[in-house]
PyMOL Python script that loads the backbone (N, CA, C, O; Angstrom):
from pymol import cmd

cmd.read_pdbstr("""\
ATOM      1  N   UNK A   1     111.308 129.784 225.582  1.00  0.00           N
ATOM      2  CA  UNK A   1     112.564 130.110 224.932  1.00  0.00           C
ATOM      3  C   UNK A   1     112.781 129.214 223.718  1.00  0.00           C
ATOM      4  O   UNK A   1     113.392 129.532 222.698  1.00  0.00           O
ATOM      5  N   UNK A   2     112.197 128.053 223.976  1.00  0.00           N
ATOM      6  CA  UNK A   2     112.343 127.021 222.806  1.00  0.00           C
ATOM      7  C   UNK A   2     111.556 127.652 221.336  1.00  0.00           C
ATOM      8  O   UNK A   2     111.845 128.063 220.213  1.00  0.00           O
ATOM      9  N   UNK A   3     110.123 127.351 222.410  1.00  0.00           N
ATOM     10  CA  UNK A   3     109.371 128.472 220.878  1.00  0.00           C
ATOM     11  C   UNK A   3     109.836 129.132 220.065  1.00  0.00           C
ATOM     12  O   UNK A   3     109.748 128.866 218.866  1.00  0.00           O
ATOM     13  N   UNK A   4     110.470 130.198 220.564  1.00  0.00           N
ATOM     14  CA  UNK A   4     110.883 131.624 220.050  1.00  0.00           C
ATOM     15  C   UNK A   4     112.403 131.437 219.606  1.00  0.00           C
ATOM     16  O   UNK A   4     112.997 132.238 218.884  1.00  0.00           O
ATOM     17  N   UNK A   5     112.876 130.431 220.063  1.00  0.00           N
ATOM     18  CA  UNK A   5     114.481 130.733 219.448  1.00  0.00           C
ATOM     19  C   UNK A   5     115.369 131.146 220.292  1.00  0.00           C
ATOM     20  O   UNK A   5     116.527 131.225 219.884  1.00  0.00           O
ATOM     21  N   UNK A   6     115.137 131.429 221.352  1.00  0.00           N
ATOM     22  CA  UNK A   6     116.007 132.549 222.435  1.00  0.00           C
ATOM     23  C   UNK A   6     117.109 131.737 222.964  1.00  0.00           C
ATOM     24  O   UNK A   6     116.909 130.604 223.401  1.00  0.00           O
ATOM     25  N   UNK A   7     118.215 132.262 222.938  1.00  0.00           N
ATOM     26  CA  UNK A   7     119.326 131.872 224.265  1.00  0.00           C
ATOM     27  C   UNK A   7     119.281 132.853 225.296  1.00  0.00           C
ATOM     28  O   UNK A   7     120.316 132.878 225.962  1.00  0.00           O
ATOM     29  N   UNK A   8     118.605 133.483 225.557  1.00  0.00           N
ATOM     30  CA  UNK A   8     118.470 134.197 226.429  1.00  0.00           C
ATOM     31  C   UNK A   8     117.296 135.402 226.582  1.00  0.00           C
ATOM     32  O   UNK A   8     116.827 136.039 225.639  1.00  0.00           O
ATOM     33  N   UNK A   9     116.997 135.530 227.783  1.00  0.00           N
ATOM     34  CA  UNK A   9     116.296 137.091 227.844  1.00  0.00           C
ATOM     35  C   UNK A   9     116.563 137.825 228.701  1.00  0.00           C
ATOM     36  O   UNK A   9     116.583 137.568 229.905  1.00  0.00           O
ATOM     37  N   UNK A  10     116.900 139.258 227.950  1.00  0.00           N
ATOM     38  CA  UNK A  10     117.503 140.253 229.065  1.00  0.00           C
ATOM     39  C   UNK A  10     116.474 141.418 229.160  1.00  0.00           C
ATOM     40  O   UNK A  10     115.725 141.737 228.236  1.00  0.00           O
ATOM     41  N   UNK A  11     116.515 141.958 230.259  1.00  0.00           N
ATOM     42  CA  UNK A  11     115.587 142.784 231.055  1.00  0.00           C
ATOM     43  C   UNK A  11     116.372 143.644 232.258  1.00  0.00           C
ATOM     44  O   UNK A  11     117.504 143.366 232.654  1.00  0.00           O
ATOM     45  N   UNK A  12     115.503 144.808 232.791  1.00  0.00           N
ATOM     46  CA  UNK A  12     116.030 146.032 233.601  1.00  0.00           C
ATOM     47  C   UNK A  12     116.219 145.293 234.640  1.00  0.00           C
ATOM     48  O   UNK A  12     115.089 144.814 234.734  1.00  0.00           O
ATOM     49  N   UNK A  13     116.855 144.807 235.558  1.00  0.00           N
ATOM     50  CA  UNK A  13     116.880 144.178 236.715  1.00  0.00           C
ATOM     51  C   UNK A  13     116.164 144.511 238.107  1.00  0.00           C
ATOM     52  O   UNK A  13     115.731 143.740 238.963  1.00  0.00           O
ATOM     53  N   UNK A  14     116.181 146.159 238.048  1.00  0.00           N
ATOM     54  CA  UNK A  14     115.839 146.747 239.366  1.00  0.00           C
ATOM     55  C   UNK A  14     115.574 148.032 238.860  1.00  0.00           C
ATOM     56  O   UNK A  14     116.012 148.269 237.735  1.00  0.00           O
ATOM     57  N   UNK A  15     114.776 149.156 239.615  1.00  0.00           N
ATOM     58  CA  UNK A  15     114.255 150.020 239.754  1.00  0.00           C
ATOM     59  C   UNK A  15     115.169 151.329 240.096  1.00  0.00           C
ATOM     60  O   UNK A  15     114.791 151.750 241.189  1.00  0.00           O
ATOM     61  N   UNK A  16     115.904 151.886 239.737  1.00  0.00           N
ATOM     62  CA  UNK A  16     116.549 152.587 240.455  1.00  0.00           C
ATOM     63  C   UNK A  16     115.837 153.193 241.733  1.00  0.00           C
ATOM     64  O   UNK A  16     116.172 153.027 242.906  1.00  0.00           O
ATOM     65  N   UNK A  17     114.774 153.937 241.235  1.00  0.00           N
ATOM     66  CA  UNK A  17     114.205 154.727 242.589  1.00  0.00           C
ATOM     67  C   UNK A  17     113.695 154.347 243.538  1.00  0.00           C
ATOM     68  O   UNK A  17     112.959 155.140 244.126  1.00  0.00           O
ATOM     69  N   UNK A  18     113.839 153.242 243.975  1.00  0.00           N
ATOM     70  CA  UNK A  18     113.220 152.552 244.788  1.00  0.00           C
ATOM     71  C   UNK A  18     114.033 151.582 245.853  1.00  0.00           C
ATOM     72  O   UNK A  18     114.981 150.940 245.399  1.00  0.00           O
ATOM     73  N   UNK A  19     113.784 151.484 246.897  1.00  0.00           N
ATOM     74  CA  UNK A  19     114.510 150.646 247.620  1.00  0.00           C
ATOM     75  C   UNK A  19     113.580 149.308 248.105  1.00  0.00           C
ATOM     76  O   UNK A  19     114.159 148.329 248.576  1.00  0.00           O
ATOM     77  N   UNK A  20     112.098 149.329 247.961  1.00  0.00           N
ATOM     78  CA  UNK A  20     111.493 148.064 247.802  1.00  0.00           C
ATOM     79  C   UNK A  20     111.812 146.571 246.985  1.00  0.00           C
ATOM     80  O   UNK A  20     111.771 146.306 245.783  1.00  0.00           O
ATOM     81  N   UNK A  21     112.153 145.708 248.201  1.00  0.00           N
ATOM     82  CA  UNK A  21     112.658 144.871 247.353  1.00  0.00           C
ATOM     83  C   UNK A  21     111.674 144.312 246.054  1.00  0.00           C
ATOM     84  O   UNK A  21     112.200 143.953 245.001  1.00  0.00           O
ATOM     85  N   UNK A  22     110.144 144.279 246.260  1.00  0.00           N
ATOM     86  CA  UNK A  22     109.295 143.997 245.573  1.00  0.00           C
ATOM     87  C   UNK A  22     108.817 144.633 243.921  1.00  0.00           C
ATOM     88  O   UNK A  22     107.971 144.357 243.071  1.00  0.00           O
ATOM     89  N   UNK A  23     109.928 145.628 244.101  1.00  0.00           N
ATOM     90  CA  UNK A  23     110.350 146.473 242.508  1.00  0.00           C
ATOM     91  C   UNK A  23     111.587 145.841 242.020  1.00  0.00           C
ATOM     92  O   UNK A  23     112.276 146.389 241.159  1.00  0.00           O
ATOM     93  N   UNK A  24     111.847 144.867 242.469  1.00  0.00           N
ATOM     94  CA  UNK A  24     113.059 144.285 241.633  1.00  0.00           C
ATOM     95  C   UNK A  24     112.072 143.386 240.649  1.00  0.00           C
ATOM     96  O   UNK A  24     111.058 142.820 241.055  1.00  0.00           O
ATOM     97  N   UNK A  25     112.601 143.354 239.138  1.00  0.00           N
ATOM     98  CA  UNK A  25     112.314 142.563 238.370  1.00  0.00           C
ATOM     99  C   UNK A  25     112.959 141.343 237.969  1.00  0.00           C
ATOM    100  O   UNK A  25     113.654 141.104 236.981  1.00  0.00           O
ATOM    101  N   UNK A  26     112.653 140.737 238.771  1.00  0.00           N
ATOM    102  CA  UNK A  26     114.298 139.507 239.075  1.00  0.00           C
ATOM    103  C   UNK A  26     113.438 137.961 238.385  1.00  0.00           C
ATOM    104  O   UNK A  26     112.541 137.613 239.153  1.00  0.00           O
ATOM    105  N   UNK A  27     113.532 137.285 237.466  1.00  0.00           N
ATOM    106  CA  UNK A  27     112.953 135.937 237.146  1.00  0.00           C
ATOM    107  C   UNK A  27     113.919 134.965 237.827  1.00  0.00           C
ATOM    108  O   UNK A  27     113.341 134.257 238.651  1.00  0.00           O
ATOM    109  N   UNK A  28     114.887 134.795 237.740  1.00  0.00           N
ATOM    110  CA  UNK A  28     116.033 133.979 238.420  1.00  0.00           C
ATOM    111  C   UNK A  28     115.752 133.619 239.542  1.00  0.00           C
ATOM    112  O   UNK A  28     116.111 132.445 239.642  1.00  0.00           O
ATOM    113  N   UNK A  29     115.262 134.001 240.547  1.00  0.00           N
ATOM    114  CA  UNK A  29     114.875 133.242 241.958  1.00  0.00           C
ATOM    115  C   UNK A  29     113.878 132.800 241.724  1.00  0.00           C
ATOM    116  O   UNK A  29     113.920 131.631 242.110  1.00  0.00           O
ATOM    117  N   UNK A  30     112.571 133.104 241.138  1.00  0.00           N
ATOM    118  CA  UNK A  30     111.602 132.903 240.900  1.00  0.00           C
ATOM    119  C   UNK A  30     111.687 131.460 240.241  1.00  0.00           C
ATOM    120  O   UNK A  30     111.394 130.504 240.959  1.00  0.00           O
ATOM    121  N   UNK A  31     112.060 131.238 238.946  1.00  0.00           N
ATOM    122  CA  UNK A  31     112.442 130.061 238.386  1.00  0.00           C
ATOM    123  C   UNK A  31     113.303 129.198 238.251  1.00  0.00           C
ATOM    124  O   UNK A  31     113.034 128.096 237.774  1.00  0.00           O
ATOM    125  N   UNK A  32     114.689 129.596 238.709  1.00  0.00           N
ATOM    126  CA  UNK A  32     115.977 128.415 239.399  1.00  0.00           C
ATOM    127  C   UNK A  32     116.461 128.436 238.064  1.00  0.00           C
ATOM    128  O   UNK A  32     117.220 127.491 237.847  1.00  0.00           O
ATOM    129  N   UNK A  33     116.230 129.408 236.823  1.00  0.00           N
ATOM    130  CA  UNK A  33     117.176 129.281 236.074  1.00  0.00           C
ATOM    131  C   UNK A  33     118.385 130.351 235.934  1.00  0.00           C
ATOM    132  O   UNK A  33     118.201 131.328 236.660  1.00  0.00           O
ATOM    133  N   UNK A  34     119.405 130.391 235.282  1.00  0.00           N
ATOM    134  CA  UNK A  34     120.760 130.421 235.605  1.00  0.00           C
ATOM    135  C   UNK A  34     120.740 132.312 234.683  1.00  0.00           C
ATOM    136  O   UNK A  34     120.503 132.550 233.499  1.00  0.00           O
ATOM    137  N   UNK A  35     121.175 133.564 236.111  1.00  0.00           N
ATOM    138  CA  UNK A  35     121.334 134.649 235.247  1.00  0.00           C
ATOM    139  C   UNK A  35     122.310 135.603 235.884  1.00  0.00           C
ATOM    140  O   UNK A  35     122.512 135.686 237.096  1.00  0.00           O
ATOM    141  N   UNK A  36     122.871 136.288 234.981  1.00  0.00           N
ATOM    142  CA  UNK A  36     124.324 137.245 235.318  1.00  0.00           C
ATOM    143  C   UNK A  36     123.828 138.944 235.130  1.00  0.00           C
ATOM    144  O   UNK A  36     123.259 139.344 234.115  1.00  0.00           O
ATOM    145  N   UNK A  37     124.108 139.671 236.110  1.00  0.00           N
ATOM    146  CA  UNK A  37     123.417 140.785 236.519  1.00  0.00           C
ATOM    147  C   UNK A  37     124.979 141.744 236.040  1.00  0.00           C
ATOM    148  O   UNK A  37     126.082 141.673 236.582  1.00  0.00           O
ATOM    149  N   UNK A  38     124.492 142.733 234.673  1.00  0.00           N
ATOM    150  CA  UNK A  38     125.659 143.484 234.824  1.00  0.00           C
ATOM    151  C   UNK A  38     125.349 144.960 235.107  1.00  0.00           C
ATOM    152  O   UNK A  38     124.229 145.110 234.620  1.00  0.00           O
ATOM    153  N   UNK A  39     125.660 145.892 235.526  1.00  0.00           N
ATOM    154  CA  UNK A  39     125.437 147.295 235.362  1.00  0.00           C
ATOM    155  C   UNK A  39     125.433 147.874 233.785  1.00  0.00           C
ATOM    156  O   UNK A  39     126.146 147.521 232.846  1.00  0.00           O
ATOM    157  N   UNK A  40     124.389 148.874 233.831  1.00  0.00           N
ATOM    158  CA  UNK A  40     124.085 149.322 232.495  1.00  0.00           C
ATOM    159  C   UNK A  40     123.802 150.782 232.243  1.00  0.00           C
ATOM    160  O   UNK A  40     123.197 151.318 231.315  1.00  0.00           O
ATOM    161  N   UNK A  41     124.553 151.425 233.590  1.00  0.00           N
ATOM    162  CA  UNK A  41     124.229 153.034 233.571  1.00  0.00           C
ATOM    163  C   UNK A  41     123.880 153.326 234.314  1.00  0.00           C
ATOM    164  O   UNK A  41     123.689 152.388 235.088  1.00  0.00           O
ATOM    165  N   UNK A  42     123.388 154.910 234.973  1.00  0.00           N
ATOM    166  CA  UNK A  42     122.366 155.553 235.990  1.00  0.00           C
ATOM    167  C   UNK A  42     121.813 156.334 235.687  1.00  0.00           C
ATOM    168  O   UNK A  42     122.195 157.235 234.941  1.00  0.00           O
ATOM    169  N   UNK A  43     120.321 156.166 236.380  1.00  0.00           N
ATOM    170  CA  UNK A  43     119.224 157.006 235.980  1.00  0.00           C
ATOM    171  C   UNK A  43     119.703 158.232 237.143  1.00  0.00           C
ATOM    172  O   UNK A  43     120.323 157.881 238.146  1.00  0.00           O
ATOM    173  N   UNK A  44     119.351 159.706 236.904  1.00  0.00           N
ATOM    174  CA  UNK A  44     119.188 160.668 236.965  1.00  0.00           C
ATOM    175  C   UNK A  44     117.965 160.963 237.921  1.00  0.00           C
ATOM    176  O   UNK A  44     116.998 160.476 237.334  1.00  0.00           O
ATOM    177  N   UNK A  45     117.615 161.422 238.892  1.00  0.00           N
ATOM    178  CA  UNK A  45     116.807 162.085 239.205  1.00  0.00           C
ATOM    179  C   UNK A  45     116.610 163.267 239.395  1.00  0.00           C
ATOM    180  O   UNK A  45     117.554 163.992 239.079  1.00  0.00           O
ATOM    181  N   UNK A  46     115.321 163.975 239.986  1.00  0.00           N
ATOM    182  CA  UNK A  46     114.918 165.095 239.269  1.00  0.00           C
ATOM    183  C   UNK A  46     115.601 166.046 240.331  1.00  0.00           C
ATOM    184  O   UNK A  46     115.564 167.260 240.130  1.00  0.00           O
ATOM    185  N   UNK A  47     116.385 165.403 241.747  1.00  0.00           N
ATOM    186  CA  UNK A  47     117.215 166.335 242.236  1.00  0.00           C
ATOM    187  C   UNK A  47     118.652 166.305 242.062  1.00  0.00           C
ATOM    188  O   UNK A  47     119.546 166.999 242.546  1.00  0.00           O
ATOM    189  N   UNK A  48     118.658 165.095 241.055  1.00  0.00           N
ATOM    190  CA  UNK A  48     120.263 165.308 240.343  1.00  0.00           C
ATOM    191  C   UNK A  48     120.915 164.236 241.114  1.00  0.00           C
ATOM    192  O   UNK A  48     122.089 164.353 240.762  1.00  0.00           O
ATOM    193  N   UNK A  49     120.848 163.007 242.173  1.00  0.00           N
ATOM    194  CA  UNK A  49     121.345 161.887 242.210  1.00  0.00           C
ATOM    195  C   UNK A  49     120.945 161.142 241.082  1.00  0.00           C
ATOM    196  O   UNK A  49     120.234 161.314 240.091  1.00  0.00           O
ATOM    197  N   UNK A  50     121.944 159.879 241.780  1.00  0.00           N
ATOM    198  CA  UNK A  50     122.284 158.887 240.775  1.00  0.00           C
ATOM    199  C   UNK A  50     121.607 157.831 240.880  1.00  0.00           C
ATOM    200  O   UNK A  50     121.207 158.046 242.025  1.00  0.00           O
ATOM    201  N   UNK A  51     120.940 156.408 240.486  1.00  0.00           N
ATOM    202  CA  UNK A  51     120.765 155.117 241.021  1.00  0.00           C
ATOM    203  C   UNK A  51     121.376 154.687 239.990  1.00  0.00           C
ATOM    204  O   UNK A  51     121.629 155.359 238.990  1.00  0.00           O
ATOM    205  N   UNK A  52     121.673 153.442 240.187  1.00  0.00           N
ATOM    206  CA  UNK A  52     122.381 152.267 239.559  1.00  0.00           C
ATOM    207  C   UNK A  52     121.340 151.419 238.903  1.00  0.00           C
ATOM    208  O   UNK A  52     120.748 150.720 239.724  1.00  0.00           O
ATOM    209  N   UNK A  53     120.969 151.282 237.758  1.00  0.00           N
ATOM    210  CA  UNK A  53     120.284 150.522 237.008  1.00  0.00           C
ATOM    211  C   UNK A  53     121.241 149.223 236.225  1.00  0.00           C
ATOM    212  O   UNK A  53     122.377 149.281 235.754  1.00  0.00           O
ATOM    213  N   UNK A  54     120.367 148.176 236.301  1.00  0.00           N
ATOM    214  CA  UNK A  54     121.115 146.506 235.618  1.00  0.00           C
ATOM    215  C   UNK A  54     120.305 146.208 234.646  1.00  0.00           C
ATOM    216  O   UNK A  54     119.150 146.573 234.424  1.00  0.00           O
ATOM    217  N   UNK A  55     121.024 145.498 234.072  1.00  0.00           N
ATOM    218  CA  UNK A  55     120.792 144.662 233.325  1.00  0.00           C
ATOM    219  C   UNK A  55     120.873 143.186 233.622  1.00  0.00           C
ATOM    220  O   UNK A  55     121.827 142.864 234.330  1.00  0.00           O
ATOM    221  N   UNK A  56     120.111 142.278 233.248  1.00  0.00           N
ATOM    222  CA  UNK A  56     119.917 140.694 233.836  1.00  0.00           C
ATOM    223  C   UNK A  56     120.027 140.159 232.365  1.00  0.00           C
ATOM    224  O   UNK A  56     119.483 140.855 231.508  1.00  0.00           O
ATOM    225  N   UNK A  57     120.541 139.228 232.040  1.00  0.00           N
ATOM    226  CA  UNK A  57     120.668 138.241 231.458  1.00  0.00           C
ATOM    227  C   UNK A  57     120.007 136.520 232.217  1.00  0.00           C
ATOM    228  O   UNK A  57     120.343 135.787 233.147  1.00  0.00           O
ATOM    229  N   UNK A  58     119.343 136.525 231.560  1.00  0.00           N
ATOM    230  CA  UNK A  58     118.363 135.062 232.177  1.00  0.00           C
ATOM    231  C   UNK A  58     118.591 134.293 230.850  1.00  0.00           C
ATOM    232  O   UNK A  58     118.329 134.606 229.689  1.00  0.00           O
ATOM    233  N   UNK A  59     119.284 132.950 231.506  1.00  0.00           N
ATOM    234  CA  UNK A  59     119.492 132.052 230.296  1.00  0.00           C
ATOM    235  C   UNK A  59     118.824 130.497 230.875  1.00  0.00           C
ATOM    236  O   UNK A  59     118.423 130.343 232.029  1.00  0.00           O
ATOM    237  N   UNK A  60     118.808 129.396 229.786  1.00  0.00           N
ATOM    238  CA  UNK A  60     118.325 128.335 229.654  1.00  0.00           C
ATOM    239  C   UNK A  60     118.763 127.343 230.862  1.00  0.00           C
ATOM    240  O   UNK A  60     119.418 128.022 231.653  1.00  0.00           O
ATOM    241  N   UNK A  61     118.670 126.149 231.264  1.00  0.00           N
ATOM    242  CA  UNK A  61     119.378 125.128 232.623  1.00  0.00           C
ATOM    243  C   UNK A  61     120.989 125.463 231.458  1.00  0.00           C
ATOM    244  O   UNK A  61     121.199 125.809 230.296  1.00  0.00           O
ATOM    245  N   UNK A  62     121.803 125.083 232.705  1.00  0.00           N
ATOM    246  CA  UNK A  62     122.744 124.675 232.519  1.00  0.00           C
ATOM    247  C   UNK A  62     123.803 125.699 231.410  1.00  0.00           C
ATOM    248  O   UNK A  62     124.933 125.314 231.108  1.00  0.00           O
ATOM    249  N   UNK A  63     123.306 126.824 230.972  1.00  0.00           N
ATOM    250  CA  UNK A  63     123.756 127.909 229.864  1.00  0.00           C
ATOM    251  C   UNK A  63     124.630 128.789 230.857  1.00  0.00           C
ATOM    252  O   UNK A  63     124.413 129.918 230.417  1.00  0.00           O
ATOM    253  N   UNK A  64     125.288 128.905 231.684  1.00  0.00           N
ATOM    254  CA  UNK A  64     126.342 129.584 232.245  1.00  0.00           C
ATOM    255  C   UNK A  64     127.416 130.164 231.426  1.00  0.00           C
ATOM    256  O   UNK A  64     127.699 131.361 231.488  1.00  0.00           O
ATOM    257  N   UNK A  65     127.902 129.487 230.805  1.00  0.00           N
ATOM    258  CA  UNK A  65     129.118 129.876 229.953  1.00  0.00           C
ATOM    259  C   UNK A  65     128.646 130.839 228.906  1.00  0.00           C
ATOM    260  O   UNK A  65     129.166 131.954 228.957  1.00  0.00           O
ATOM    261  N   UNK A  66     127.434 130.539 227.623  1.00  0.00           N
ATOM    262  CA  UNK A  66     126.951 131.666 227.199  1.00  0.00           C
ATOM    263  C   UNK A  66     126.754 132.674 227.569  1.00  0.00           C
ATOM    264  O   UNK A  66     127.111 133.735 227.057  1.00  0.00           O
ATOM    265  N   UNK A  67     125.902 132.435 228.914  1.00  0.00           N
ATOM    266  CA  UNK A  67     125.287 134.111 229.418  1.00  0.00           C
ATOM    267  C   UNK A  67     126.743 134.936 230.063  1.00  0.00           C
ATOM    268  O   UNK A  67     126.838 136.074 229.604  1.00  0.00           O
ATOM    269  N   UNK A  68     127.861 134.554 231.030  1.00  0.00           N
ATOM    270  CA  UNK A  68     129.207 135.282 230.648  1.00  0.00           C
ATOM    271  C   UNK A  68     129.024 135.549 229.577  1.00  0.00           C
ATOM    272  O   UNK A  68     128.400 136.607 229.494  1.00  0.00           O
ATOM    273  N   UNK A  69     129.280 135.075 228.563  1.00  0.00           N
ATOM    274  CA  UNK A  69     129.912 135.682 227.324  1.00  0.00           C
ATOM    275  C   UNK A  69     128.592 136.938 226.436  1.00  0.00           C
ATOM    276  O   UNK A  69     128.754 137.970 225.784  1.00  0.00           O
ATOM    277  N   UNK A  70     127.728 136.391 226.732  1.00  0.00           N
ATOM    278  CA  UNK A  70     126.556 137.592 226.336  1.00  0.00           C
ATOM    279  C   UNK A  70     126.741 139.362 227.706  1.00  0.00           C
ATOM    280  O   UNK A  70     126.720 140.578 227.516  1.00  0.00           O
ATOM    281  N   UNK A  71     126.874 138.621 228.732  1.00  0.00           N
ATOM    282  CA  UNK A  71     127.334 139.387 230.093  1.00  0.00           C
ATOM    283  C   UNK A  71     128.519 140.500 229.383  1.00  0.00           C
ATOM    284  O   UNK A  71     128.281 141.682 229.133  1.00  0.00           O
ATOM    285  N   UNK A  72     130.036 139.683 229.101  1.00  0.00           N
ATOM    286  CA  UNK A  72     131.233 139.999 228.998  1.00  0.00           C
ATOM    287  C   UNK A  72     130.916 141.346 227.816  1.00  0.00           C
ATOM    288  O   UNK A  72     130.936 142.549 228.079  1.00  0.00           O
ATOM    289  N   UNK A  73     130.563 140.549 226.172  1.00  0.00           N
ATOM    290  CA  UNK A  73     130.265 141.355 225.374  1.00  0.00           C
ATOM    291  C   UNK A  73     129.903 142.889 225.434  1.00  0.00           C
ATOM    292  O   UNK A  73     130.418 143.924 225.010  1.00  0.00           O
ATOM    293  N   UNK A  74     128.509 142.472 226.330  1.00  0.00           N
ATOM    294  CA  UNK A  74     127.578 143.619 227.002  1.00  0.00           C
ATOM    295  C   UNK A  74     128.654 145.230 227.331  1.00  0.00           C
ATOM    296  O   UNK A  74     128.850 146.307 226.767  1.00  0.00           O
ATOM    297  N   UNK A  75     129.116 144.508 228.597  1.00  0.00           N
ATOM    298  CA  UNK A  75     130.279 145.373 229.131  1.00  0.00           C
ATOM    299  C   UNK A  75     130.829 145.499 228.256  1.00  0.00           C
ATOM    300  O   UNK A  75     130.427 146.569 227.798  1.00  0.00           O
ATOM    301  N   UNK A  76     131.866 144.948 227.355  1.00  0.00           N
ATOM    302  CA  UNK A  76     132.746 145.663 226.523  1.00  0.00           C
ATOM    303  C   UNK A  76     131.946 146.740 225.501  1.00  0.00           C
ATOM    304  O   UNK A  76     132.212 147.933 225.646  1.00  0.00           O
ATOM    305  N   UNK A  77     131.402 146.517 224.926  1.00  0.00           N
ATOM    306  CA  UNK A  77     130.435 147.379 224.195  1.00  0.00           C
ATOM    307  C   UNK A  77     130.190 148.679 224.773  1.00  0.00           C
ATOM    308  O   UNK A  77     130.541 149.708 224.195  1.00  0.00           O
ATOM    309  N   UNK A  78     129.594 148.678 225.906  1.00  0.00           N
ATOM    310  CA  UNK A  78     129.244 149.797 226.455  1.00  0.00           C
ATOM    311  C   UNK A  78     129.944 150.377 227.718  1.00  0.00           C
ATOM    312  O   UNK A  78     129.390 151.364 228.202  1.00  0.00           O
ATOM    313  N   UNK A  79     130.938 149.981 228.259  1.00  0.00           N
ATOM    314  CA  UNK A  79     131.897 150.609 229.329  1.00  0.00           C
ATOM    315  C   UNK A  79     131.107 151.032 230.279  1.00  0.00           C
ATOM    316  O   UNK A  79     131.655 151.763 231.104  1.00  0.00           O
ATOM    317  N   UNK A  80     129.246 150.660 230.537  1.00  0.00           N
ATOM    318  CA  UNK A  80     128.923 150.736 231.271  1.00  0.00           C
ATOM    319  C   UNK A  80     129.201 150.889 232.895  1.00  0.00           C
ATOM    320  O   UNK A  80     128.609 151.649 233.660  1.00  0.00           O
ATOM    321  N   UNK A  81     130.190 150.024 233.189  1.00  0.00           N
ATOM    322  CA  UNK A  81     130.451 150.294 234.457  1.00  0.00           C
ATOM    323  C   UNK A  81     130.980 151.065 235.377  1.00  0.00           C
ATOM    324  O   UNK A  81     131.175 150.147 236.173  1.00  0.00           O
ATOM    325  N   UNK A  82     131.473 152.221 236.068  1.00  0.00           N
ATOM    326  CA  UNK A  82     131.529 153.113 236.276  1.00  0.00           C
ATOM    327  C   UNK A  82     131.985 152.966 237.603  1.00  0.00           C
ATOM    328  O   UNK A  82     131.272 152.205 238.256  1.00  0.00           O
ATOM    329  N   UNK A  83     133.126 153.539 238.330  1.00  0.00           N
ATOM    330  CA  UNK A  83     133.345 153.570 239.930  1.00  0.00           C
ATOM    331  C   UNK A  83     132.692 154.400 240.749  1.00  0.00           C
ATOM    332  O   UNK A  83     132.368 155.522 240.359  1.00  0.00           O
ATOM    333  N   UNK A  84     132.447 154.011 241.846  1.00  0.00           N
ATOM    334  CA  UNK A  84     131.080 154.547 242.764  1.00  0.00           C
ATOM    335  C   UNK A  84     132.276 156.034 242.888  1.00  0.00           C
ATOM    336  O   UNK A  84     133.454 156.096 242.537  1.00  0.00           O
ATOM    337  N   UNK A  85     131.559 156.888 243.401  1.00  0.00           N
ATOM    338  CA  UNK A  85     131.804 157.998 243.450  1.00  0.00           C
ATOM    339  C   UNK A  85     132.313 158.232 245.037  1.00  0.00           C
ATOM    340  O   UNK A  85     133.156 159.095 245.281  1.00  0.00           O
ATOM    341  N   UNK A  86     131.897 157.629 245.796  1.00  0.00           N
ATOM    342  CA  UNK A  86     132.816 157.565 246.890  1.00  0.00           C
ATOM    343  C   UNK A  86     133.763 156.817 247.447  1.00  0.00           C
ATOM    344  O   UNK A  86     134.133 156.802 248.621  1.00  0.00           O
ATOM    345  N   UNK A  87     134.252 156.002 246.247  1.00  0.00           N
ATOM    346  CA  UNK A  87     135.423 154.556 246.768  1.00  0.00           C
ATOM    347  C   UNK A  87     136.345 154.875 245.416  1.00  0.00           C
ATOM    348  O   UNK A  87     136.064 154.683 244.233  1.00  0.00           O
ATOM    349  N   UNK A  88     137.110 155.229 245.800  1.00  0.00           N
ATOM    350  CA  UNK A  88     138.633 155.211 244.258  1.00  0.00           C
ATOM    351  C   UNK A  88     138.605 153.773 243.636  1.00  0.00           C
ATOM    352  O   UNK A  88     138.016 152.712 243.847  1.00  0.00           O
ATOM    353  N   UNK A  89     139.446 154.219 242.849  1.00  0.00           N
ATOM    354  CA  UNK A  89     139.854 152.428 242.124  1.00  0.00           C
ATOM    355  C   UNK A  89     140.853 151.621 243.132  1.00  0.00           C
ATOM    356  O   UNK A  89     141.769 152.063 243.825  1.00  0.00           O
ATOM    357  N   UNK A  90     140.440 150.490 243.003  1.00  0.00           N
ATOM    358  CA  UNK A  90     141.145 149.440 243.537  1.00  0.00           C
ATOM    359  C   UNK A  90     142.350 149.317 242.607  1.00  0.00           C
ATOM    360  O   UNK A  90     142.497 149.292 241.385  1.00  0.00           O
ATOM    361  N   UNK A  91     143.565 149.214 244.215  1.00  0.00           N
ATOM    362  CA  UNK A  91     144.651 148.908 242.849  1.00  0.00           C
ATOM    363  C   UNK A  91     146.035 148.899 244.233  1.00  0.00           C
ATOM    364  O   UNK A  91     147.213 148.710 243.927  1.00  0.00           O
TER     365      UNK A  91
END
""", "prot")
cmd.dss("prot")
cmd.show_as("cartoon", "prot")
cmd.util.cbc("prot")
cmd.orient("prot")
């Protein structure tokens, strides 16, 4: 990350079609550094359900407060998030 300049790298988090945990693309456990998982849409399948696809934000030691705010942005931008289809809004 130093190399390159990065405060961060973001990537698909998980697989929709799949329920193997071993299709998660997760660096964060793997390396103990610090990342915020937001929703980023659903993929479609070819019989017309839904899965839930993420987005990961993986940031530097101690970068918490950035990656919220790269996280926060994210969401506002894209209203990505969406209520499950079988639970109403909380309220």
């Amino acid at each position: 990350m130093n190399e390159q300049k990065l405060d961060a790298i973001i990537y698909p988090s998980a697989n929709a079609y799949t329920v193997v945990s071993t299709a998660n693309m997760r660096f964060s456990p793997n390396t103990g550094l610090p990342a915020v998982t937001v929703p980023m849409g659903q993929a479609l399948t070819s019989g017309g359900t839904a899965g839930g696809v993420n987005l990961e934000f993986l940031g530097r030691d101690f970068s918490e407060g950035p990656l919220l705010g790269f996280a926060y942005g994210f969401e506002q931008a894209t209203h990505a998030r969406t209520t499950p289809a079988l639970y109403g809004p909380l309220g």
